[in-house]
SEMIRO-205259 format. One line per 10 residues: number of its first residue (from 1); their letters; for each residue x, y, z negated of C-alpha. Coordinates in Angstrom, 3 decimals, decimal comma, padded with zeros to 6 digits. Example, Ala and Ser with C-alpha at 12.3 -4.5 7.8 and 13.67 -1.06 7.14 Angstrom:
% SEMIRO-205259
1) AS) 012,300:-004,500:-007,800; 013,670:-001,060:-007,140
% end
This chain:
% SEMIRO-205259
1) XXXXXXXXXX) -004,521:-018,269:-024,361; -007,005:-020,211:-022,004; -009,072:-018,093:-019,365; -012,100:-017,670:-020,946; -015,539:-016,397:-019,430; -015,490:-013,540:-017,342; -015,475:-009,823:-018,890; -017,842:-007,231:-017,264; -014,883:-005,224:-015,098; -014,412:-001,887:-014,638
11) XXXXXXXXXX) -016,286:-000,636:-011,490; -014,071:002,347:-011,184; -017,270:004,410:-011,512; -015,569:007,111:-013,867; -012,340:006,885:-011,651; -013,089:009,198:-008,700; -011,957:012,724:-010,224; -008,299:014,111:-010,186; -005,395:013,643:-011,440; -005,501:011,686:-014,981
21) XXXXXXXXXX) -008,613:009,041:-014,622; -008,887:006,868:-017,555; -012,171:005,796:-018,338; -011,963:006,442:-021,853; -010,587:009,690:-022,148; -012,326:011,244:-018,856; -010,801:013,264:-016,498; -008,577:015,739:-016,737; -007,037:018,567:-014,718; -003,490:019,395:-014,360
31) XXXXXXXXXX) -002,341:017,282:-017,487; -001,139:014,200:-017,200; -001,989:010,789:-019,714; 000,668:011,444:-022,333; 002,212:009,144:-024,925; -000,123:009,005:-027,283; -003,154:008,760:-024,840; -002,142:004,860:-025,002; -001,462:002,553:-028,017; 001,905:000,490:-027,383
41) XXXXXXXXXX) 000,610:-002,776:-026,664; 004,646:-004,693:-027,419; 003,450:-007,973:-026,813; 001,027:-007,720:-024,400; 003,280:-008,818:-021,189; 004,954:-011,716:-023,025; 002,102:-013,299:-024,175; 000,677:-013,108:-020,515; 003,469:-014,226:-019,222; 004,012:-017,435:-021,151
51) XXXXXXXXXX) 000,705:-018,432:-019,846; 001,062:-017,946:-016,483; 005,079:-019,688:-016,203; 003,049:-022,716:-018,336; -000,208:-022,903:-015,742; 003,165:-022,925:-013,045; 001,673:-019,702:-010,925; 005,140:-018,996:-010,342; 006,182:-021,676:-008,101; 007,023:-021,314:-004,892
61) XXXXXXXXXX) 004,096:-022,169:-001,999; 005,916:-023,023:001,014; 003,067:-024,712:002,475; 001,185:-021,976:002,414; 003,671:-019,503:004,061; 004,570:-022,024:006,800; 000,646:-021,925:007,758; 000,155:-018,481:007,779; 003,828:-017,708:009,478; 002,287:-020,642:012,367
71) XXXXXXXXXX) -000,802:-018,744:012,444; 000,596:-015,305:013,156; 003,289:-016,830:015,358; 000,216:-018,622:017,642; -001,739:-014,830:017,407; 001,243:-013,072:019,249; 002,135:-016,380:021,687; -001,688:-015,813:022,153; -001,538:-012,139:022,930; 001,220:-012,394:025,170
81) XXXXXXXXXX) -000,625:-014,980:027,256; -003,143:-012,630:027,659; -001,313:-009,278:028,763; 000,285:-011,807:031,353; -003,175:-013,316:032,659; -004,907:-009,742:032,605; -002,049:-007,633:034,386; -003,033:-003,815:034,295; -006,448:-004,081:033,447; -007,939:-001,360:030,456
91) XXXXXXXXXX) -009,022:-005,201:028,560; -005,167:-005,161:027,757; -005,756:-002,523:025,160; -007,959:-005,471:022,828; -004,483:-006,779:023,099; -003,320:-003,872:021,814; -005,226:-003,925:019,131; -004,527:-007,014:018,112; -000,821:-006,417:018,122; -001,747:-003,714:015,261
101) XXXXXXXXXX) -003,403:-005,786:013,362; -000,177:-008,665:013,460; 002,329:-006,892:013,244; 000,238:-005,291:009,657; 000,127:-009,338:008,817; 004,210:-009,951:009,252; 004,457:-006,219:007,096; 003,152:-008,553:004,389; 004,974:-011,565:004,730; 008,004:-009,149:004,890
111) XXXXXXXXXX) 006,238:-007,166:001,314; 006,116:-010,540:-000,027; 009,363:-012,040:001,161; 011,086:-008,755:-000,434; 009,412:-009,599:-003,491; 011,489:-013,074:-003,602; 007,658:-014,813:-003,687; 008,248:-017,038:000,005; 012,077:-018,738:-000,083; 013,687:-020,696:-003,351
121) XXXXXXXXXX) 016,649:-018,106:-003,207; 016,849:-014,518:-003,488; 019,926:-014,117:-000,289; 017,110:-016,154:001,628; 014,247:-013,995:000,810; 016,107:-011,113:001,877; 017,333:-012,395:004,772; 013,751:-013,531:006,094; 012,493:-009,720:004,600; 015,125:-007,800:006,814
131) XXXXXXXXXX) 014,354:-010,156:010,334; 010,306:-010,049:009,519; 010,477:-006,129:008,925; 013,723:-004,535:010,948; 013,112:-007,540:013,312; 009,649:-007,598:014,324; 007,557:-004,971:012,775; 010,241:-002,011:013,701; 010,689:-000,609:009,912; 013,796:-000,218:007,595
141) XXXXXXXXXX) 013,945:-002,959:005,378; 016,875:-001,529:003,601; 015,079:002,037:003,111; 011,620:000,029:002,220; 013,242:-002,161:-000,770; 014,584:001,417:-002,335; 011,578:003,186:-001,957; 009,002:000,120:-003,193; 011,291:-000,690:-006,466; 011,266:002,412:-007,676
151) XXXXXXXXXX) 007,502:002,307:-007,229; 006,819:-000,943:-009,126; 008,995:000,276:-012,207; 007,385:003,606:-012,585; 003,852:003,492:-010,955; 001,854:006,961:-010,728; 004,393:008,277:-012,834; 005,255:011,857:-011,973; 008,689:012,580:-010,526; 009,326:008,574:-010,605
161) XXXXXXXXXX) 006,765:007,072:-007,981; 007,788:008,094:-004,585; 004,242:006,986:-003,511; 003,148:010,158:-005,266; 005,727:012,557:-004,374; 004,861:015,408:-002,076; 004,333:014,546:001,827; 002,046:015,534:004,800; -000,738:015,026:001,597; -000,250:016,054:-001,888
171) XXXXXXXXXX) -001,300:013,390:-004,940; -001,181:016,338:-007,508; -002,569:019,622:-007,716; 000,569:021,655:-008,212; 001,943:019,936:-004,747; -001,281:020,671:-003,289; -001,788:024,266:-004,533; 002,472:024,622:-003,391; 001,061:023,710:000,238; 001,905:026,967:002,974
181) XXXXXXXXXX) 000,941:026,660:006,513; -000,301:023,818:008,563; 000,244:021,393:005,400; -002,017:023,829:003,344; -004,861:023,813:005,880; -004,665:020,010:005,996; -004,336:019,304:002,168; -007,978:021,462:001,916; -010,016:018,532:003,832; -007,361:015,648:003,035
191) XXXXXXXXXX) -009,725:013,489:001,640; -011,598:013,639:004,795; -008,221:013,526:006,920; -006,367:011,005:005,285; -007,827:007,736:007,085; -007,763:009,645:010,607; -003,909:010,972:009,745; -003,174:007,403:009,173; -003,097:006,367:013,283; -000,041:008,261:012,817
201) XXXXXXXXXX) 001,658:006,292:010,194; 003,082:003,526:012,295; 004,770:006,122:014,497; 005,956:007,869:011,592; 007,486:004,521:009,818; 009,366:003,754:012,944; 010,672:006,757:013,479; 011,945:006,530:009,323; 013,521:003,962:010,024; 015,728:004,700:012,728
211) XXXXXXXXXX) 016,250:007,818:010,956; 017,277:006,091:008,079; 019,817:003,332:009,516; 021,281:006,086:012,009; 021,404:008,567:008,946; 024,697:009,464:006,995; 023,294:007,880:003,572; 024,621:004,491:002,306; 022,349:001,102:004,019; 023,296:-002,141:002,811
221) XXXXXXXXXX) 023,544:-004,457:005,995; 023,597:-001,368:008,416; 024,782:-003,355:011,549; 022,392:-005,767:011,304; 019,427:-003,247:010,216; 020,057:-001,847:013,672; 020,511:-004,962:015,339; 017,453:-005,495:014,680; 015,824:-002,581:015,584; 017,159:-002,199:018,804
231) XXXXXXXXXX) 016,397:-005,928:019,779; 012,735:-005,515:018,701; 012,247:-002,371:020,837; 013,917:-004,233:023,759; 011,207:-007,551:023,188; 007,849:-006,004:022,241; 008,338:-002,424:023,757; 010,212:-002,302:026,670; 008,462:-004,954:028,571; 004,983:-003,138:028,377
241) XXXXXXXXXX) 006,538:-000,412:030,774; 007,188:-003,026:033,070; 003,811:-005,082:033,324; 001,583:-002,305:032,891; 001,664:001,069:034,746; 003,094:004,325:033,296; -000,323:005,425:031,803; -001,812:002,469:030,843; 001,562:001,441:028,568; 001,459:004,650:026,723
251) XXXXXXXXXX) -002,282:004,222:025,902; -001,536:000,673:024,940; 001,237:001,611:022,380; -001,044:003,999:021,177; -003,721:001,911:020,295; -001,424:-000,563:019,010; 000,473:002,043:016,548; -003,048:003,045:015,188; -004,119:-000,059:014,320; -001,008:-000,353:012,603
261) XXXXXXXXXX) -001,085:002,392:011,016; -004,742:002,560:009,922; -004,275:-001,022:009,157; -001,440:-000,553:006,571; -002,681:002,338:005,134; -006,249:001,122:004,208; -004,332:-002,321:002,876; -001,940:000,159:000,223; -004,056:003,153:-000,317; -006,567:001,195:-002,841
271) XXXXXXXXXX) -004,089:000,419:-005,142; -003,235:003,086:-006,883; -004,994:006,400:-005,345; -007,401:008,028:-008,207; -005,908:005,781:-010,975; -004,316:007,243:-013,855; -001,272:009,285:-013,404; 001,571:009,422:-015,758; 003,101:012,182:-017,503; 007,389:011,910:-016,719
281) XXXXXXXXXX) 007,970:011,926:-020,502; 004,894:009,186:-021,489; 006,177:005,645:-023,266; 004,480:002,966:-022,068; 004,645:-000,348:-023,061; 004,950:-002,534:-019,313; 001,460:-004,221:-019,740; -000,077:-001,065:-019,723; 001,412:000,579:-017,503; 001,020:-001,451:-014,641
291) XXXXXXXXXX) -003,020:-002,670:-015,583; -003,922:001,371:-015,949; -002,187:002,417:-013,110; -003,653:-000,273:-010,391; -006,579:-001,160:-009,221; -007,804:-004,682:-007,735; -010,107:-004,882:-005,049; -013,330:-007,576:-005,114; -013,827:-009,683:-002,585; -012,187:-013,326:-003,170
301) XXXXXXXXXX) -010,271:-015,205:-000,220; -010,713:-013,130:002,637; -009,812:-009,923:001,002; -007,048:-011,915:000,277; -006,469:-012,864:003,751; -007,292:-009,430:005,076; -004,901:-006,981:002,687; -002,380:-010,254:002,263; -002,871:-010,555:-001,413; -002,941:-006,633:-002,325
311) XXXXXXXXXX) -006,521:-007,012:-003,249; -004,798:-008,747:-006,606; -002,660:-005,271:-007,340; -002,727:-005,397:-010,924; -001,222:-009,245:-011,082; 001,130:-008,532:-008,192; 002,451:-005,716:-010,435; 002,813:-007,949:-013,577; 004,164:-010,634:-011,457; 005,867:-009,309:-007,893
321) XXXXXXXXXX) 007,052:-012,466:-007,461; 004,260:-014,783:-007,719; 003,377:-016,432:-004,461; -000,141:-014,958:-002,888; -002,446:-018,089:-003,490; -001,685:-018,089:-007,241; -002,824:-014,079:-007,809; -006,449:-015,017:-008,283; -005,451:-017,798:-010,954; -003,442:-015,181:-012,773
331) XXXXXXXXXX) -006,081:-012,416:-012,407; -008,409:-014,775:-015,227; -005,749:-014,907:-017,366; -004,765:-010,747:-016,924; -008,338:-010,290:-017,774; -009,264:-012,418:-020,907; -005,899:-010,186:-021,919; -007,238:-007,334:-021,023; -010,920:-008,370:-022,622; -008,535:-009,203:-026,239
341) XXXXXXXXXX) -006,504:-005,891:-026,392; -009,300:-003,687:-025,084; -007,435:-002,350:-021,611; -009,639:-001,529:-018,471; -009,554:-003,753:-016,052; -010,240:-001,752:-012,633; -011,556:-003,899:-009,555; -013,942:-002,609:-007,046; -015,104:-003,409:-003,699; -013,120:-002,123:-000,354
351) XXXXXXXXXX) -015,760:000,517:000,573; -015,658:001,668:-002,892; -012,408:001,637:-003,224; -012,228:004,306:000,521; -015,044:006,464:-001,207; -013,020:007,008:-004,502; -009,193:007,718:-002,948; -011,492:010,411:-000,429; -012,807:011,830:-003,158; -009,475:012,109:-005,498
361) XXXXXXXXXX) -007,854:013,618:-002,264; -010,445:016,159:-001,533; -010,600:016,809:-005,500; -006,567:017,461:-005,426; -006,900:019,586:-001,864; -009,041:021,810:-004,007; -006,032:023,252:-005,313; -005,030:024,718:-001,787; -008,260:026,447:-001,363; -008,504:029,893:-001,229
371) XXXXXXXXXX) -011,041:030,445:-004,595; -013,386:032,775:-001,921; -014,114:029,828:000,351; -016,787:028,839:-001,785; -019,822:029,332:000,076; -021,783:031,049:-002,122; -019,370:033,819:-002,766; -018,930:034,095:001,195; -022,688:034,814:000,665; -022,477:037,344:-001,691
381) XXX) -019,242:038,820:000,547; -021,925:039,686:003,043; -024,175:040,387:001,220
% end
């Protein structure tokens, strides 16, 4: 199957309402795509697959790792020259900022190494995963892995996909309508909250993580999960207390955990957010359900650069361990696929993308609205 001409793509212009989003069937409100909403496609994945382990997008890339592993390596030895030559001046919290966004760019080479895409064997890819993630960016590798598998098998499928499962915001409209309290008054404007909620989210992975290696549940490689924690709190935390005063090193850890988080979030949150979500009892066919369920972002090599391969969702969840400069070779050959068996292909630009998971979350925090907020009834009420 050679990649033939381009197919018009999906602009993900019927995406942007609620819960089921398939641009065929229209949206739908609290269902869910069931079985028969998509035609078993049972060779769809081999036949892709051939061609990509013939074309060789499979190999490993060291080359390419060892240049971008230099480059982030040089942006830290860079940053750390400059907190040094600028002592306790405000500048330091550009620093800061740029902290955020490496530590977001070793999240990815961790992601990736996880994935078994960077080192020949898989002991060695985990090994690199655990020191890049535990080691330097201050999360649990061990509680990561669990929580991204099950994600890649079961994508936006209800009561499978932890990335959908109820949290500070709710992905469906029963969590969001089950929402009480604080949680209820912030899944009502969560659309508009969600990208200002994320400057929390490095915080909140850190503090997962040491809740998960110091927890009472099984983690493989405990001792060395900690290890690792601890020692990368001691080298990039502690020693901001000491060059900077009191003040001045809690505003620079602040900046530098928003940027993190914000950073992390806006990388993930295109991928799936306002795609189609599965019923728990659906049949899908693997081809489909990874194509319908993610969504690629436009853009070429410095979205690539920028969201370290993400942008190329729907071939990293074909393939999760194809190295990052072979996704855009295997997105031509996903697509003339996709063009023969008549599946949506869903890419979109970044800004797009934003507008579209805002508007599914607002949609879904409609369900935690009192019905009598709507403003013209509130006229009427006073009327």
């Amino acid at each position: 199957m050679a990649s033939g001409p381009r197919v018009p793509i999906e602009r993900a212009g019927a995406l942007i309402v609620a819960t089921v989003l398939e641009p065929k069937l229209g949206p739908v409100r609290q269902t869910y795509s069931r079985t028969e909403d998509f035609p078993q496609l049972t060779r769809a994945f081999t036949d892709v697959s051939q061609v990509v382990r013939e074309s060789g997008l499979l190999r490993r890339t060291p080359w390419f790792y060892a240049l971008t592993g230099s480059l982030v390596a040089l942006g830290f030895a860079a940053c750390v020259a400059g907190l040094l030559l600028l002592g306790d001046s405000w500048f330091t919290l550009l620093i800061a900022a740029a902290l955020g966004i490496l530590y977001t760019q070793v999240a990815f080479l961790s992601h990736e190494a996880a994935h078994k895409q960077i080192l020949s064997s898989g002991p060695a890819n985990d090994r690199l995963a655990r020191l890049l993630g535990n080691g330097i960016v201050g999360m649990s590798y061990s509680w990561w892995t669990t929580k991204h598998t099950r994600h890649h098998a079961n994508p936006n499928r209800v009561g499978k996909d932890p990335d959908i499962e109820i949290d500070t915001i709710s992905f469906l409209d029963e969590d969001a309508a089950s929402a009480r309290g604080l949680r209820r008054a912030i899944t009502r404007r969560q659309g508009w909250l969600f990208f200002p909620l994320l400057t929390l989210e490095g915080l909140n992975l850190h503090a997962i993580a040491f809740g998960h290696v110091f927890g009472r549940g099984p983690v493989k490689n405990r001792a060395a999960e900690i290890s690792l924690l601890l020692l990368r709190f001691a080298v990039f935390v502690v020693p901001i207390f000491f060059l900077l005063p009191l003040g001045m090193a809690f505003a620079f850890l602040g900046v530098q955990l928003a940027v993190f988080g914000v950073y992390m979030g806006a990388s993930f949150a295109p991928n799936h957010k306002g795609m189609a979500v599965i019923a728990p009892d659906a049949k899908l066919d693997f081809f489909s359900k990874q194509v319908r369920t993610s969504r690629n972002i436009a853009g070429g090599w410095w979205a690539t650069w920028l969201m370290g391969g993400l942008n190329y969702q729907i071939e990293h969840h074909l393939f999760p361990n194809m190295p990052r400069p072979h996704l855009s070779k295997a997105r031509e050959i996903v697509i003339e696929q996709c063009r023969t068996l008549d599946v949506p292909y869903t890419e979109t630009t970044l800004l797009r993308s934003y507008a579209i998971v805002i508007d599914y979350l607002n949609r879904v925090g409609l369900a935690a609205r009192d019905p009598f907020d709507c403003p013209v009834v509130a006229i009427h009420r006073r009327a």
